[in-house]
TORKOL-4160 file (C-alpha; in steps of 0.2 Angstrom, whole numbers, padded with zeros to 4 digits, m for minus):
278
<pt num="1" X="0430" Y="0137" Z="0853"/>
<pt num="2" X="0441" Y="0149" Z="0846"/>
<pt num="3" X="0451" Y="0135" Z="0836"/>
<pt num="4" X="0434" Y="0126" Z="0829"/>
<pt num="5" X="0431" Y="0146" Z="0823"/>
<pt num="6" X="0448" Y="0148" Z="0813"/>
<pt num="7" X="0443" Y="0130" Z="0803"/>
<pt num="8" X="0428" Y="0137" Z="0800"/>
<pt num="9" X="0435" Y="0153" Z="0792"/>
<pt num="10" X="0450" Y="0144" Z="0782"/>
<pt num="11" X="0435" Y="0131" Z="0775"/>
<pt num="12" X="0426" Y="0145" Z="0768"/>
<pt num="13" X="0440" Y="0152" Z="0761"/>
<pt num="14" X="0443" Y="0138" Z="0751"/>
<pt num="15" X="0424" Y="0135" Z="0747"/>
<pt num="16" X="0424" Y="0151" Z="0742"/>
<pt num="17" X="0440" Y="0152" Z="0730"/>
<pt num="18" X="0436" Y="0131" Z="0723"/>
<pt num="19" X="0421" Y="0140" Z="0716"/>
<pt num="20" X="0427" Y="0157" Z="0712"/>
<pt num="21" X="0431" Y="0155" Z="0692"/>
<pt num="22" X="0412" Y="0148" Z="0690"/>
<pt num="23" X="0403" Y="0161" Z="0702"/>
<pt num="24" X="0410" Y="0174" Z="0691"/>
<pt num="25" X="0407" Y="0166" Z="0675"/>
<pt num="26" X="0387" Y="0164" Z="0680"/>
<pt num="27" X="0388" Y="0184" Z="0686"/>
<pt num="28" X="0396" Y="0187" Z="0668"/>
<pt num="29" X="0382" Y="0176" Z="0660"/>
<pt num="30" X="0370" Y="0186" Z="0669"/>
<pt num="31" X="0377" Y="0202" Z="0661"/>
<pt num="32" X="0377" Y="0194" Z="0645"/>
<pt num="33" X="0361" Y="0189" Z="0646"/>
<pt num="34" X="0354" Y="0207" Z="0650"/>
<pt num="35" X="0363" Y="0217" Z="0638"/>
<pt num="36" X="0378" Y="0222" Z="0649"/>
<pt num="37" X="0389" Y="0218" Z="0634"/>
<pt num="38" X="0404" Y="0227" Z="0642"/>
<pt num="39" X="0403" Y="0223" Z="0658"/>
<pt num="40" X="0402" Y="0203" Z="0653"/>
<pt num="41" X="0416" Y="0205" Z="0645"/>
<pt num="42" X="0427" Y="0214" Z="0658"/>
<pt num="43" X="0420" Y="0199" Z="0669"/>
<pt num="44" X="0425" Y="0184" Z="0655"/>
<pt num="45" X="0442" Y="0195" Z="0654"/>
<pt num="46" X="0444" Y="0194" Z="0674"/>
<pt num="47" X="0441" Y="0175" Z="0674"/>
<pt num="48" X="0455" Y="0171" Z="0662"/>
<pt num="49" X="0469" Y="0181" Z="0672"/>
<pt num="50" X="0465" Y="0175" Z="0687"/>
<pt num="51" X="0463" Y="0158" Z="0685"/>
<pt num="52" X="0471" Y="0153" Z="0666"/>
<pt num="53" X="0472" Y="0136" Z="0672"/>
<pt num="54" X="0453" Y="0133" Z="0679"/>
<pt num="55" X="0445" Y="0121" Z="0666"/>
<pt num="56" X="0431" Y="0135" Z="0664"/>
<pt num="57" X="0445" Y="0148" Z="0654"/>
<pt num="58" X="0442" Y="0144" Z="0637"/>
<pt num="59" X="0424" Y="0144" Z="0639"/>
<pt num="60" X="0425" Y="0162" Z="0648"/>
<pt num="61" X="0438" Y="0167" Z="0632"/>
<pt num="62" X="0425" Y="0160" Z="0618"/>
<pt num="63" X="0412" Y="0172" Z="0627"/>
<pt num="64" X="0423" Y="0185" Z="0626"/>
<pt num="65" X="0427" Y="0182" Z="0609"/>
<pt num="66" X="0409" Y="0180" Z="0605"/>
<pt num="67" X="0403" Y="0197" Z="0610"/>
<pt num="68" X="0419" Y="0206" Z="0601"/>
<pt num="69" X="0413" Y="0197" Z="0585"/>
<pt num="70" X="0395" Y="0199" Z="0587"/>
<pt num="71" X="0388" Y="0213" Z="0599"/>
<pt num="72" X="0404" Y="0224" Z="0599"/>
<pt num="73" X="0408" Y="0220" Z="0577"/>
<pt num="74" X="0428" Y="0224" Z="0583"/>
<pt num="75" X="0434" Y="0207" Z="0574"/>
<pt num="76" X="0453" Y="0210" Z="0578"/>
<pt num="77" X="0448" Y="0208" Z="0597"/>
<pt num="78" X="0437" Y="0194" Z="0594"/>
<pt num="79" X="0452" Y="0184" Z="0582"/>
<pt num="80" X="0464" Y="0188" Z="0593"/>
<pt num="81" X="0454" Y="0178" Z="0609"/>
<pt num="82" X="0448" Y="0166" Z="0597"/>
<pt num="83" X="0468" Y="0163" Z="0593"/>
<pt num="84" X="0472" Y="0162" Z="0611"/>
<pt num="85" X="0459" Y="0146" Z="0615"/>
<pt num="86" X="0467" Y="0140" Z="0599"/>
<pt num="87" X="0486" Y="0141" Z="0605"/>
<pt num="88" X="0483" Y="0138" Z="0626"/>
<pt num="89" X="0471" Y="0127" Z="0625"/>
<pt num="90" X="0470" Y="0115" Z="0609"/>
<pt num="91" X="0463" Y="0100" Z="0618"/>
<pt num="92" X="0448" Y="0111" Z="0626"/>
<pt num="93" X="0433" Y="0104" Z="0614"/>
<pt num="94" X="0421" Y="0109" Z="0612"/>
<pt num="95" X="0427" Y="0127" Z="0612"/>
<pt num="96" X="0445" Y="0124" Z="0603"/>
<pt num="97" X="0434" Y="0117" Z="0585"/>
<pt num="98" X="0422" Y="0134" Z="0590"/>
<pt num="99" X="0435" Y="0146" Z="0590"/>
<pt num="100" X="0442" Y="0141" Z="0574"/>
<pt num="101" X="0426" Y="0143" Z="0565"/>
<pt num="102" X="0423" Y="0161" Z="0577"/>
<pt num="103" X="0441" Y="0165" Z="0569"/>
<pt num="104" X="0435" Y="0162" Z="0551"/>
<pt num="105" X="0418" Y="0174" Z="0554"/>
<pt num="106" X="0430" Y="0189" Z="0559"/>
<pt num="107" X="0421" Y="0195" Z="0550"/>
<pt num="108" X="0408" Y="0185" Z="0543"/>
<pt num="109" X="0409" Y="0186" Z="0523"/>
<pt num="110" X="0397" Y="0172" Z="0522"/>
<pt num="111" X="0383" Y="0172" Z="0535"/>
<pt num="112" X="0374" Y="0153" Z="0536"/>
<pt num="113" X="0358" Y="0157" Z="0549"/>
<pt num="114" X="0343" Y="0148" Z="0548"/>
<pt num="115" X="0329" Y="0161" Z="0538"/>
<pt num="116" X="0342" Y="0171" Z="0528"/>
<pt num="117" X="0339" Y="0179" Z="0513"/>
<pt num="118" X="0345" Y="0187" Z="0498"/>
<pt num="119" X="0340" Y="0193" Z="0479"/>
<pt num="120" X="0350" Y="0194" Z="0468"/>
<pt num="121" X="0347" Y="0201" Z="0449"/>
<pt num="122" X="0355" Y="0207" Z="0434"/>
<pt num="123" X="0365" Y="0223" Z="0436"/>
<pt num="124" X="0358" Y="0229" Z="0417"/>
<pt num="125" X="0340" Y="0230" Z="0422"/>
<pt num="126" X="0342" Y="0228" Z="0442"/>
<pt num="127" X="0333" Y="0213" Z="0442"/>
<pt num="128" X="0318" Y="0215" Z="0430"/>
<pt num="129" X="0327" Y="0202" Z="0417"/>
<pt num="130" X="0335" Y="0190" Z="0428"/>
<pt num="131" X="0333" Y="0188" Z="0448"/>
<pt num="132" X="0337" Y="0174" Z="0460"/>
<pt num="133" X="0330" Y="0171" Z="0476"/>
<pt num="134" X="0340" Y="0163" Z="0489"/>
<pt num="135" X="0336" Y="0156" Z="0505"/>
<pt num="136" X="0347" Y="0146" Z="0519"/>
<pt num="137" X="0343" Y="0132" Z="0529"/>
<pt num="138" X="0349" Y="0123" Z="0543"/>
<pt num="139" X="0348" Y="0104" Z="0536"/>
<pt num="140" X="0360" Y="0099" Z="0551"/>
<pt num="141" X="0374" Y="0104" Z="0564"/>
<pt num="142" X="0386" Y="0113" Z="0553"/>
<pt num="143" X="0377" Y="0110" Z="0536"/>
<pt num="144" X="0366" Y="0123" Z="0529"/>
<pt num="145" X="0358" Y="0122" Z="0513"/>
<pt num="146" X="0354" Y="0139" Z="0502"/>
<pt num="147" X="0340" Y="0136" Z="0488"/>
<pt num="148" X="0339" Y="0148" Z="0472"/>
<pt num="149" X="0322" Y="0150" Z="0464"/>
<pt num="150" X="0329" Y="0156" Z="0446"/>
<pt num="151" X="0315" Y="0169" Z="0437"/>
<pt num="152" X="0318" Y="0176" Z="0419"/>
<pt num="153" X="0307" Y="0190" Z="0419"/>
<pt num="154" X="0294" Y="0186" Z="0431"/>
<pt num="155" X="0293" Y="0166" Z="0425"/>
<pt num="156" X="0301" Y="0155" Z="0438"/>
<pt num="157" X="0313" Y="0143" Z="0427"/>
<pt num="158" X="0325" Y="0135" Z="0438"/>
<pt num="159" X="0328" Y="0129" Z="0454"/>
<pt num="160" X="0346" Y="0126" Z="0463"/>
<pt num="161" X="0351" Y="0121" Z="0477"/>
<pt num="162" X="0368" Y="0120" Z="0485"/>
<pt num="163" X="0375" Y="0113" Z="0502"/>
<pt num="164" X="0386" Y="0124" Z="0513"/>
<pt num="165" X="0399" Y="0121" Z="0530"/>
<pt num="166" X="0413" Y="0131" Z="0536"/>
<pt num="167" X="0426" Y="0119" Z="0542"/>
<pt num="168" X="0445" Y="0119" Z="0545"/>
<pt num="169" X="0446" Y="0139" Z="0540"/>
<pt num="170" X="0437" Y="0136" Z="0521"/>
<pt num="171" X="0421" Y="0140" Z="0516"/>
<pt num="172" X="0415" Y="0122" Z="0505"/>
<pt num="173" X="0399" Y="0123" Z="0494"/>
<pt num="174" X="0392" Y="0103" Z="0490"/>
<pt num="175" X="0381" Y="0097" Z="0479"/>
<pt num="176" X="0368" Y="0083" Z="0481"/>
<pt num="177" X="0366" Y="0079" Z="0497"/>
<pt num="178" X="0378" Y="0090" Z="0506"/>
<pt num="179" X="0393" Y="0076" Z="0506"/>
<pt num="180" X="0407" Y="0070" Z="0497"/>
<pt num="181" X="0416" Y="0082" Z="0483"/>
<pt num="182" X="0417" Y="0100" Z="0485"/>
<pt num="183" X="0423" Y="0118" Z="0479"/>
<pt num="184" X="0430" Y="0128" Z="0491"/>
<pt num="185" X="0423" Y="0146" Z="0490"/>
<pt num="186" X="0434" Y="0156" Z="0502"/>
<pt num="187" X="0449" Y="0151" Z="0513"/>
<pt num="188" X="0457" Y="0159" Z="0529"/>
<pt num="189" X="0466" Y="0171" Z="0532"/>
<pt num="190" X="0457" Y="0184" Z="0520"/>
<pt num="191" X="0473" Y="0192" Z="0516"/>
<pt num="192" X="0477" Y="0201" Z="0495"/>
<pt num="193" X="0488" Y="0189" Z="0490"/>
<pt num="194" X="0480" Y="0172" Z="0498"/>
<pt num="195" X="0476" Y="0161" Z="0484"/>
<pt num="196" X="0470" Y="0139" Z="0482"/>
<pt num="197" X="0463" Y="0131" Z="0469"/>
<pt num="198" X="0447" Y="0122" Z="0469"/>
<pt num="199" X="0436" Y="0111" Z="0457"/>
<pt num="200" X="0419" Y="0118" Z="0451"/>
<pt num="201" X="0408" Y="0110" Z="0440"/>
<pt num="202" X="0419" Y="0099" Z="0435"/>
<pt num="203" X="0433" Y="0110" Z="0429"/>
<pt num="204" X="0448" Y="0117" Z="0439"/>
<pt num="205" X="0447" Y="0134" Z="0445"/>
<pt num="206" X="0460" Y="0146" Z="0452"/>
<pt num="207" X="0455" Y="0157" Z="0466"/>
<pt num="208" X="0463" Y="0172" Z="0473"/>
<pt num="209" X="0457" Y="0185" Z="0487"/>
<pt num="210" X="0464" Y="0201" Z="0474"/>
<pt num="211" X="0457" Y="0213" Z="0490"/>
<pt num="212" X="0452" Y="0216" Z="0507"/>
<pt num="213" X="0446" Y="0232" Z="0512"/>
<pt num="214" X="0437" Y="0238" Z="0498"/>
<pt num="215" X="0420" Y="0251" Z="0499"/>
<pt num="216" X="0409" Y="0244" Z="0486"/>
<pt num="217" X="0391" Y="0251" Z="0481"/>
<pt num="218" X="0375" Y="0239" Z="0474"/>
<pt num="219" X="0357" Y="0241" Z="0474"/>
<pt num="220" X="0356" Y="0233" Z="0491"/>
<pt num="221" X="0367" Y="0246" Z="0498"/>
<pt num="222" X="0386" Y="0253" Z="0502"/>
<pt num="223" X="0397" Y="0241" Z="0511"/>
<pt num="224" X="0414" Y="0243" Z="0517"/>
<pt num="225" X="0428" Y="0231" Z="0521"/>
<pt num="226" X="0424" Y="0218" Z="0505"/>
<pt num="227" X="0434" Y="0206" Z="0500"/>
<pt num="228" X="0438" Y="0204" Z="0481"/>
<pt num="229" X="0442" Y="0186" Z="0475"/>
<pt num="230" X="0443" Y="0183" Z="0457"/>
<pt num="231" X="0442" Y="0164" Z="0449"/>
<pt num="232" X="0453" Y="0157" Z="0433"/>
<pt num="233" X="0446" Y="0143" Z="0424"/>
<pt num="234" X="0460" Y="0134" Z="0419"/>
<pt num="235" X="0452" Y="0129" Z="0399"/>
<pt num="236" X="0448" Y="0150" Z="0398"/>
<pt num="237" X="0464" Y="0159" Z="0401"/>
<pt num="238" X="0461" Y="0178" Z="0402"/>
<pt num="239" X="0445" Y="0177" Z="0407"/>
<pt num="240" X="0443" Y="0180" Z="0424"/>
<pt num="241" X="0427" Y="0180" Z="0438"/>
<pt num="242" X="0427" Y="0192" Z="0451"/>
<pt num="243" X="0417" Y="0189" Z="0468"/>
<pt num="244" X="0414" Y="0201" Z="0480"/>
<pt num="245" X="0410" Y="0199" Z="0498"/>
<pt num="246" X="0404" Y="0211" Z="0513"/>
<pt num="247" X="0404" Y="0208" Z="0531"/>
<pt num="248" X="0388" Y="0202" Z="0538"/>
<pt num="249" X="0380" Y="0200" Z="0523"/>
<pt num="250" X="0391" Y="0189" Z="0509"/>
<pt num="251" X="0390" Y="0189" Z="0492"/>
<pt num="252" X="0386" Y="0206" Z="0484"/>
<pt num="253" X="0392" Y="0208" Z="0468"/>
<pt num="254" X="0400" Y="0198" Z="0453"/>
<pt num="255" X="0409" Y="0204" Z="0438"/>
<pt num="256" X="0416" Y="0197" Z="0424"/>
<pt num="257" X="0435" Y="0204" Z="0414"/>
<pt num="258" X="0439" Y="0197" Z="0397"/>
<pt num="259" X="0457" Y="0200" Z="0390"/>
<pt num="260" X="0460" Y="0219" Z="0388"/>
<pt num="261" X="0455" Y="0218" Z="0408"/>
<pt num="262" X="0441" Y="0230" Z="0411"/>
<pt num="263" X="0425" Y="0224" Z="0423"/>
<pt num="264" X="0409" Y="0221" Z="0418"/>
<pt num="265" X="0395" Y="0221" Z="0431"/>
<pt num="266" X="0385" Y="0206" Z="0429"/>
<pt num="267" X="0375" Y="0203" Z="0445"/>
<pt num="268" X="0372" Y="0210" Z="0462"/>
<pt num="269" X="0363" Y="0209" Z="0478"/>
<pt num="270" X="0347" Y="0217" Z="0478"/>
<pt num="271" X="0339" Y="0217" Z="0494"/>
<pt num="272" X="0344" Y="0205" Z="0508"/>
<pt num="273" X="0339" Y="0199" Z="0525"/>
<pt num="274" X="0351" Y="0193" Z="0537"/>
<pt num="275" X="0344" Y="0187" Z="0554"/>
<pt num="276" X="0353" Y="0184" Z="0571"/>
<pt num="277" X="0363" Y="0168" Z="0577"/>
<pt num="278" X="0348" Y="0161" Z="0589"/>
């Protein structure tokens, strides 16, 4: 009796600790799920240093990453877990592809959700000459299309639309049918000094991010942290395109700088509506 009670005991132990990593990850999941954004991610954290080599580690990692990045907004915490799937556990699809692309949204200077929105007009008359209204779409898994309703005053005179995925740490805008040829509109890591060149149009273009932590004031509001990124065409030296991007929201604000170097506001965003990732 006594011996049938001790294999008793040792089977639940090892029931207990074969299943331990995925009881914990559904408990964190739970957590999650109800708001307990903290507490999940002491949970996640808990899973990987106990059992780094269970197969559900990188899974419990991306969560963790997944909450710095988008409940917590502390996007050197989220890159670095994103960086650690990335380096410990390369072959662990489909989370290794997801925690590149979490990598290149810390933080998101360029938010693809289904529904977004943005207006953009003319910095002279803040719109009442020129405004274009943008909406994104999700056309397929990684592909997102963002139409522009062009108005000169309040006559609709144009429409665009351009093609966009994030893939291996760049930002690419398509034309036509989202394939084939592209520009690349930003590239990781969003550091002063990182620089590519790209094809627009059908003209070469040289792109450099000029800076990164910048406070920069438009009709649609004050942002912080924005990235500057000027573009060079190649057949007009001297005159030079400058970008600018904020977290969470993208594209804010273009000028333009002829030779003696001085910025002119051409557009900015004003007004914009960015919704959650579903």
């Amino acid at each position: 009796m006594r011996f049938r009670i001790i294999i008793l005991c040792l089977c639940a132990v090892i029931t207990c600790y074969g299943c331990g990593a995925k009881f914990q990850f559904e408990q964190a999941q739970k957590l999650e799920k109800n708001g307990y954004y903290v507490q999940a991610g002491f949970s996640y954290h808990n899973i990987c240093q106990k059992y780094p080599a269970d197969e559900i580690c990188p899974q419990a990692l991306y969560r963790l990453s997944i909450i710095y990045q988008k409940k917590l907004k502390l996007y050197n915490q989220a890159a670095q877990y994103f960086n650690k799937i990335i380096e410990y556990y390369p072959a662990s699809e489909p989370w290794s592809g997801l925690a590149k692309q979490g990598l290149f949204d810390c933080p998101d200077y360029f938010p693809l959700n289904e529904g977004n929105f943005w207006i953009e007009g003319d910095s002279e008359t803040e719109g009442r000459n020129m405004r274009a209204e943008w909406s994104c779409h999700e056309v397929s898994s990684g592909m997102y299309s963002v139409n522009k309703k062009l108005f000169a005053g309040a006559v609709r005179v144009a429409d665009v639309k351009r093609y966009y995925r994030k893939e291996n740490y760049e930002l690419r805008e398509y034309t036509g049918t989202g394939h084939g040829e592209y520009s690349i509109v930003l590239r990781y890591p969003f550091e002063e000094g990182k620089n590519w060149n790209t094809v627009r149009d059908g003209r070469k273009v040289f792109c450099r991010i000029v800076a990164s932590n910048l406070s920069i004031k438009v009709k649609a509001g004050e942002f912080n942290s924005c990235l500057k990124v000027s573009e060079e065409n190649h057949e007009l030296p001297g005159s030079i395109k400058y970008n600018y991007y904020a977290p969470e929201a993208g594209w804010i604000l273009t000028t333009i700088s002829v030779s003696e170097g001085r910025e002119h506001s051409n557009t900015e965003l004003l007004s914009y509506k960015i919704l959650p990732d579903k």
